[in-house]
C-alpha positions as CSV (number, residue, x, y, z in Angstrom):
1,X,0.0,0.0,0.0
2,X,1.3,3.1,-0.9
3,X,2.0,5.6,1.6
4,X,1.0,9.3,1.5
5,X,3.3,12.3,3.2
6,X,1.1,14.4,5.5
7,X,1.7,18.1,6.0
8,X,2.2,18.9,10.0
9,X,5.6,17.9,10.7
10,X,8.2,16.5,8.2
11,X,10.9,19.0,7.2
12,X,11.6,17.8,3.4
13,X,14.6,20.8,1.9
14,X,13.5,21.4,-1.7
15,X,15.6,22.2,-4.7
16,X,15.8,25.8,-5.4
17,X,12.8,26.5,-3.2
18,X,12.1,27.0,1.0
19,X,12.1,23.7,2.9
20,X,8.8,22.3,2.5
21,X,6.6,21.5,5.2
22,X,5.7,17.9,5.3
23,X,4.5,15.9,8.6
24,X,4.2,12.4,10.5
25,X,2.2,12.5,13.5
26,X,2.2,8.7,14.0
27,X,4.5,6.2,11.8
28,X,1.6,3.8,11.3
29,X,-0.1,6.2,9.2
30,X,1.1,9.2,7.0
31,X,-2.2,10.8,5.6
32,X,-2.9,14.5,4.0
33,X,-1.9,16.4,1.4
34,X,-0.1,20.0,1.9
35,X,-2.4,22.9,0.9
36,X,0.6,24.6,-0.3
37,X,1.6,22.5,-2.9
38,X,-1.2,20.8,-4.0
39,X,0.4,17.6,-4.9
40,X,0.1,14.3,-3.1
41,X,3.7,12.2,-2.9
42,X,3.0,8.8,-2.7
43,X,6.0,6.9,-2.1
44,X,6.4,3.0,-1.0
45,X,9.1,4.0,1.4
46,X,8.7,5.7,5.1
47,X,10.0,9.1,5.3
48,X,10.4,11.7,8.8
49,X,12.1,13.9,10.3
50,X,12.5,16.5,13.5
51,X,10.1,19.3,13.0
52,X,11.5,22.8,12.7
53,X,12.6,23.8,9.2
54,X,16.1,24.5,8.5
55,X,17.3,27.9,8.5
56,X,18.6,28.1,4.6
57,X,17.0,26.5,1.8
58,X,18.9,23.8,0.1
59,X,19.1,24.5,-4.0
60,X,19.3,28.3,-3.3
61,X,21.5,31.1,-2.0
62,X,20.6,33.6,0.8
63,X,21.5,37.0,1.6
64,X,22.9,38.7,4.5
65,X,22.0,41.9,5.6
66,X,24.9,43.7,3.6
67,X,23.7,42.1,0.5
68,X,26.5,39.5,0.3
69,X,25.3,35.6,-1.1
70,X,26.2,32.9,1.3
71,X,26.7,29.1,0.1
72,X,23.1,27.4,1.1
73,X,23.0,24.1,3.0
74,X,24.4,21.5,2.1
75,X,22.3,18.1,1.8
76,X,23.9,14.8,2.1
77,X,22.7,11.3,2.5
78,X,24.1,8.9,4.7
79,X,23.5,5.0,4.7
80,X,23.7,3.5,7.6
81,X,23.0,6.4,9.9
82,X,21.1,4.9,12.7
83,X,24.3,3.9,15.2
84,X,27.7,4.2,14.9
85,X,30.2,5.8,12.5
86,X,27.2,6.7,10.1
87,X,25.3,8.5,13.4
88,X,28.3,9.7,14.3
89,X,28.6,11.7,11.3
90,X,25.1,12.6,10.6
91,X,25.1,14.5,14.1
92,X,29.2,16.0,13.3
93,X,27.5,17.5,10.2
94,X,24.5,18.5,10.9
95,X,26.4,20.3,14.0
96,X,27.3,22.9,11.8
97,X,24.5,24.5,10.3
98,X,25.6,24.0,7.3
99,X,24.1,20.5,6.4
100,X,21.1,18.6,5.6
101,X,21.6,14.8,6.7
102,X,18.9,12.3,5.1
103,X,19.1,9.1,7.3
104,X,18.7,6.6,4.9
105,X,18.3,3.4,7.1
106,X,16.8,0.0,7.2
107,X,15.4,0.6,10.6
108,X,13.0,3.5,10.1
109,X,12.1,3.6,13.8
110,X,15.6,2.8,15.4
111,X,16.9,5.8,13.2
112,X,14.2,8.3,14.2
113,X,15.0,7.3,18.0
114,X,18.8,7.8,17.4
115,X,18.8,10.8,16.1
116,X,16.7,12.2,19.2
117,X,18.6,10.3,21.6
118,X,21.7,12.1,19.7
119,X,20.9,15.6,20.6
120,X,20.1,16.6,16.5
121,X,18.1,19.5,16.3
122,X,14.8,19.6,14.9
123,X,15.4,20.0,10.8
124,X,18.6,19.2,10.4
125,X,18.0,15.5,9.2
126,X,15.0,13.6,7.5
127,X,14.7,9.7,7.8
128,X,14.3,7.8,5.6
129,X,13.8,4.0,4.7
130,X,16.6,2.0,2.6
131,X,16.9,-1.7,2.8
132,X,20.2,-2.1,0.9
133,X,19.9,-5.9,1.1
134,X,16.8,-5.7,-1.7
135,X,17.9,-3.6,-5.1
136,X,13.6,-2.6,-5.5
137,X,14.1,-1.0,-2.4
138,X,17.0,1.0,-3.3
139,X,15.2,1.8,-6.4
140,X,12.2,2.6,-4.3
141,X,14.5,4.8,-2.1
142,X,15.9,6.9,-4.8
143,X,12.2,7.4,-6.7
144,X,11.2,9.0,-2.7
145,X,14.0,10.9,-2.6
146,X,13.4,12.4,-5.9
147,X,9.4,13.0,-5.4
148,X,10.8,15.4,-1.9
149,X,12.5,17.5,-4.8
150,X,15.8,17.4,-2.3
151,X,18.9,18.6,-4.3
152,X,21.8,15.8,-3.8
153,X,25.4,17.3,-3.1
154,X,27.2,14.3,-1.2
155,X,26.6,10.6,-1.2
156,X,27.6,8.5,1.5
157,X,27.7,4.7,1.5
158,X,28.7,3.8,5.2
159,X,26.1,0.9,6.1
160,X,27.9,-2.7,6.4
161,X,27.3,-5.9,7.6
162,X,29.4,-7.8,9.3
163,X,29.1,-11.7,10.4
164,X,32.4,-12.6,11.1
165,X,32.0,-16.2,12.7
166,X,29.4,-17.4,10.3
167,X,30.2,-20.5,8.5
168,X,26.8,-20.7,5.8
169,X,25.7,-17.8,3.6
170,X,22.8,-15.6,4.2
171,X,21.2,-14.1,0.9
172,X,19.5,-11.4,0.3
173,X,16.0,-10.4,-1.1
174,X,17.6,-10.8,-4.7
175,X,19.7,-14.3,-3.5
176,X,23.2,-13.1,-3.3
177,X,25.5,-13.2,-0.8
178,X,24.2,-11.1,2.1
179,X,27.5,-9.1,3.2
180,X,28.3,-8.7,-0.8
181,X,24.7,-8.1,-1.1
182,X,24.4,-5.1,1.4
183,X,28.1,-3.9,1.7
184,X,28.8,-3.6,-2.3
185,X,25.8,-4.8,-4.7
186,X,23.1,-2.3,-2.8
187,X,25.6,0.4,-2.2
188,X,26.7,-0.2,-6.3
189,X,23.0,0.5,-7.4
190,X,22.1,3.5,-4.9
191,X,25.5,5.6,-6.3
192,X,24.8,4.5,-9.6
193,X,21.0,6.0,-9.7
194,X,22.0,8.9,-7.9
195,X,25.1,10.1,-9.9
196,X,21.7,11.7,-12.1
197,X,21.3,13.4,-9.0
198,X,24.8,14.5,-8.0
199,X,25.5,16.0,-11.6
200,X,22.7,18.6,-11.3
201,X,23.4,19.6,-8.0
202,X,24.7,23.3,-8.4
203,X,26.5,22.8,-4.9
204,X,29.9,23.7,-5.4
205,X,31.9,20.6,-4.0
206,X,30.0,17.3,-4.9
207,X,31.0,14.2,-3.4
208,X,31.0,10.7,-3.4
209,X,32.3,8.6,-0.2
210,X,32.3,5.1,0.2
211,X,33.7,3.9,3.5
212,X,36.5,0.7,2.8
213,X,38.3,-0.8,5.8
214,X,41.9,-1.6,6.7
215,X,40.9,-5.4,7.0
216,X,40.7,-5.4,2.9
217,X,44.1,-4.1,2.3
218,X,46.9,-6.9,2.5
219,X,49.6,-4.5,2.8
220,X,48.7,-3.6,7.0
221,X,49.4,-5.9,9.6
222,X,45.0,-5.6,10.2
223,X,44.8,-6.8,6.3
224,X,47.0,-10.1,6.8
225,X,45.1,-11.3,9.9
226,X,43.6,-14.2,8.3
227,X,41.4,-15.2,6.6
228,X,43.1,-12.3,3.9
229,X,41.0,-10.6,1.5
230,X,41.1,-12.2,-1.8
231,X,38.4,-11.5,-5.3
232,X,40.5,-14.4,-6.8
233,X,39.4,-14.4,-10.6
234,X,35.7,-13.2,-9.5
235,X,34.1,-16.1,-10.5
236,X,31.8,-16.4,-7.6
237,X,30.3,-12.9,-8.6
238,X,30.4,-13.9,-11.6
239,X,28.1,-16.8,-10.7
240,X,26.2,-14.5,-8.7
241,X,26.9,-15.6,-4.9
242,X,24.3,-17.2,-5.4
243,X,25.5,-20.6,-3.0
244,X,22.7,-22.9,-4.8
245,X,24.7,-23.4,-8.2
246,X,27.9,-22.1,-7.6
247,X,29.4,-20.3,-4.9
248,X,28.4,-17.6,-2.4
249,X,32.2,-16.4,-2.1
250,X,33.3,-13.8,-4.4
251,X,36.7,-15.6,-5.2
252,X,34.5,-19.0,-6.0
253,X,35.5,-20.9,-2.9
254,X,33.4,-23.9,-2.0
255,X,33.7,-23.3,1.7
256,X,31.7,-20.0,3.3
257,X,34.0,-17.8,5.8
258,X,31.9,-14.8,6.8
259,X,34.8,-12.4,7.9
260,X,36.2,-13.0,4.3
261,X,33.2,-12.2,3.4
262,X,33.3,-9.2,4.8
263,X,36.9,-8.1,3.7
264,X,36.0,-9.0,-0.2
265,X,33.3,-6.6,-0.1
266,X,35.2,-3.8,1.2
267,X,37.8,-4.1,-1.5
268,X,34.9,-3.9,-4.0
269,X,34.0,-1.1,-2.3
270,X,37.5,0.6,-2.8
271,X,37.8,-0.6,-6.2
272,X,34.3,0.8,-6.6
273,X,35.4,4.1,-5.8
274,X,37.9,4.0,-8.0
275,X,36.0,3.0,-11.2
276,X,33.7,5.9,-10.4
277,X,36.7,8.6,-10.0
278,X,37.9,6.8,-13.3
279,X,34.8,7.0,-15.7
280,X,33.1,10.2,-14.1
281,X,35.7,12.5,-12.7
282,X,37.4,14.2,-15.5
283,X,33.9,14.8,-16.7
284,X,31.5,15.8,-14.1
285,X,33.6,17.4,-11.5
286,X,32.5,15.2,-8.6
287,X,35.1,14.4,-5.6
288,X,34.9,10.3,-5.3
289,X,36.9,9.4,-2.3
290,X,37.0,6.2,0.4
291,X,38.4,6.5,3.6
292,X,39.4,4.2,6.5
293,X,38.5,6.3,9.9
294,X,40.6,4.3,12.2
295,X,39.7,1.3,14.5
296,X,36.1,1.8,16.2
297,X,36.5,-1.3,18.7
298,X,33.5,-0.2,20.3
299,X,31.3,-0.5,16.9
300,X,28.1,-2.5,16.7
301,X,29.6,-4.0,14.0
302,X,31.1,-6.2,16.0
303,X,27.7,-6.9,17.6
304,X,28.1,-10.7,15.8
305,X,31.5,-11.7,16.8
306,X,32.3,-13.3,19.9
307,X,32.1,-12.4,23.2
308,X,35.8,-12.7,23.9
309,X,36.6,-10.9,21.2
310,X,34.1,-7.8,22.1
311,X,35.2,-7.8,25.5
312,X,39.3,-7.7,24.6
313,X,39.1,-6.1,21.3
314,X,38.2,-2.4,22.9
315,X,41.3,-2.6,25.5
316,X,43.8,-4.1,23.2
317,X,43.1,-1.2,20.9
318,X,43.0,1.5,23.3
319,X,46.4,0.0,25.5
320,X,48.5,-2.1,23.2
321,X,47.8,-0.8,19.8
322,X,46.9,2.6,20.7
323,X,44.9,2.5,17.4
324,X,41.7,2.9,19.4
325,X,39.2,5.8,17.7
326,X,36.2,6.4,19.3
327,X,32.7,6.9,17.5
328,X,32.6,10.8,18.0
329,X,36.1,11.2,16.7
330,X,35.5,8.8,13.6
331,X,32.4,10.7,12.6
332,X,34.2,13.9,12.4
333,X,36.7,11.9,10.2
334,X,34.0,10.8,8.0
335,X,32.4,14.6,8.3
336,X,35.9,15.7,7.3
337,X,35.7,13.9,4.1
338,X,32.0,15.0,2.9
339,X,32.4,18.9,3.9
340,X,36.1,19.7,4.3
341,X,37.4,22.2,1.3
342,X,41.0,20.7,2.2
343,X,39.9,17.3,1.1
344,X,38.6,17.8,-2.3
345,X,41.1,15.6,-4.5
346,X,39.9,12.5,-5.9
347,X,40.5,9.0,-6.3
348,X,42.1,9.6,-2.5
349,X,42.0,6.9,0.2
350,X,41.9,8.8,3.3
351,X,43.4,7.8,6.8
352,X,44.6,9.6,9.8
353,X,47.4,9.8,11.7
354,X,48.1,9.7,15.8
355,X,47.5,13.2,15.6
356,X,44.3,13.2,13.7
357,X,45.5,14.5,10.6
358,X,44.6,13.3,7.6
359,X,47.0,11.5,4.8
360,X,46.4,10.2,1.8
361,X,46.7,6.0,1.9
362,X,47.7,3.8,-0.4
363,X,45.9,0.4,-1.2
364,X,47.1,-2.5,-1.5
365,X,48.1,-4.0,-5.2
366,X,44.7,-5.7,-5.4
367,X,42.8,-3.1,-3.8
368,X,43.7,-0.2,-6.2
369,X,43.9,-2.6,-9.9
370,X,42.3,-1.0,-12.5
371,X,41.5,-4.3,-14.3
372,X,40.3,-6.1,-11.3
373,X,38.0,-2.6,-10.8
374,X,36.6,-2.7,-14.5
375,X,35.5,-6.7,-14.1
376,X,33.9,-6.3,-10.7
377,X,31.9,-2.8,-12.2
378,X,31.2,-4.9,-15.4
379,X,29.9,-8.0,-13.3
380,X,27.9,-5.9,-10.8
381,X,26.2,-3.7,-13.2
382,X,24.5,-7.3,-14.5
383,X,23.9,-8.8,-10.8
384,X,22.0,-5.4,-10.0
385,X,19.8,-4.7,-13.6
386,X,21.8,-2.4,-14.9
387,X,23.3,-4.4,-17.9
């Protein structure tokens, strides 16, 4: 049943207009049609926010009282924004006034909670509902997005699963490999669809970010911890990952090992990045960028692993390695990377120092091949519709 936006109290920012008034007064039911714009949006995905409107229209410029133009707010999605290093950086930016975050989370509720429980003010985010483990709603998410007439200046694919001890494949709504499925496949069709939307933003620094991991790049000490990342000749996602008739690894291994799992996708996700920077770049002007934000031991990304683990992992971090980042300080990372005018240059793998300064990374030799990059583009655009 499609669902209708009602008028009280949902903050949507339009493009080149005032932020729209739109409203939820109870999740089960969005019913009503604004007077003011005559038009009803009916959308298959849930969409809220805090209340009070922003303060500058997204898709326009304002004037101060000497007559001078200011840059207008920013809007950026987030995936992935309901805990951790996403909520982290959806509260960092909208912090400073000068940005719009869109929750864009499986959890509708959880997400609306967080952000409260988070301090964000009312209007500085909108929620809204993306299951990245189904490619219709992904679809579905972008066709809401573009009926609230929101301008799109930065994309941020953050959300990841992570089931480290599993030893049998989950799958998701289109039957590949769950952590492929979310972490790559979902995140490969919402930047693809929305690259229409990030070339006619008029904002002038558009980017996109996809969050990688030091666990996928072989040449740390963190990327040789076995079991090592490893696409192999991609003939599992060539099969599909699918499990039933071939294999639901991406290097086409018989045997399931979920942290590897894991690992694989976040080297798509680098390569991904770099594809993107490669075909769209030189072209469109957009920033495409990954970044590692330092070890959050006390991530809920961990939620899956073993006790042990999540009970030593935090203070071996904090004491032996002294790599230990908390969440507030990796969502200011990550906020670096979306708004910082210092961190424009693309094709970049960010990191940060001891000090908190950023560096540009390298990858590893399988993690940054430019032939390896083209096949896993080529294979993913079929195993998501595209080709």
């Amino acid at each position: 049943m499609a669902l209708q936006l009602a008028p009280s109290t949902l903050s949507v920012p339009k493009k080149g207009s005032t932020m729209g008034a739109v409203g939820v007064k109870d999740t089960a039911a969005f019913l009503g049609v604004s007077s003011k714009t005559k038009k009803t949006m009916a959308v298959r995905t849930q969409v809220a926010t805090a209340p009070t409107p922003v303060s500058t229209s997204p898709g326009s410029t304002t004037s101060s009282p000497g007559g001078k133009k200011t840059l207008r707010q920013g809007v950026v999605v987030i995936t992935g924004a309901s805990s951790g290093l996403g909520l982290a950086a959806a509260k960092a930016l909208a912090e400073t006034g000068k940005w719009h975050v869109v929750m864009a989370c499986r959890d509708f509720l959880k997400a609306s909670k967080a952000a409260k429980a988070a301090g964000m003010a009312n209007g500085s985010y909108t929620v809204m509902h993306l299951d990245l483990a189904s490619l219709d709603s992904v679809r579905q998410f972008v066709d809401a997005f573009r009926r609230a007439e929101m301008p799109l200046d930065v994309l941020v694919c953050n959300a990841a699963i992570y089931r480290p001890t599993a030893r049998t494949p989950t799958f998701t709504a289109d039957g590949h490999e769950m952590s492929v499925g979310v972490n790559h496949l979902g995140h490969f069709l919402l930047a693809r669809l929305m690259m229409e939307d990030l070339q006619k933003s008029d904002y002038p620094s558009r980017r996109l970010v996809i969050v990688g991991s030091i666990t996928g790049n072989v040449n740390t000490l963190a990327g040789n911890v076995p079991p090592k990342a490893n696409l192999g000749d991609l003939r599992g996602l060539a099969g599909g990952l699918t499990g039933a008739s071939g294999s639901a690894m991406i290097d086409g291994d018989e045997s399931f090992d979920g942290a590897k799992a894991y690992k694989d996708s976040k080297v798509c996700n680098m390569l991904t990045m770099q594809e993107f920077h490669r075909r769209y770049h030189e072209d469109t002007g957009i920033t495409f960028s990954s970044l590692y934000p330092g070890c959050i031991a006390t991530t809920g990304l961990f939620r899956e692993h073993i006790p042990l683990f999540r009970t030593l992992f935090p203070p071996f971090q904090r004491f032996v390695t002294k790599g230990f980042v908390s969440e507030a300080e990796s969502g200011k990372r990550l906020a670096q990377v979306v708004g910082e005018p210092s961190l424009t240059k693309s094709g970049v793998y960010w990191s940060w120092n001891k000090d908190s300064a950023s560096f540009e990374n390298q990858l590893s030799q399988e993690a940054s091949d430019p032939e390896k990059a083209r096949k896993v583009w080529e294979l993913s655009e079929k195993l998501v519709g595209l080709a």
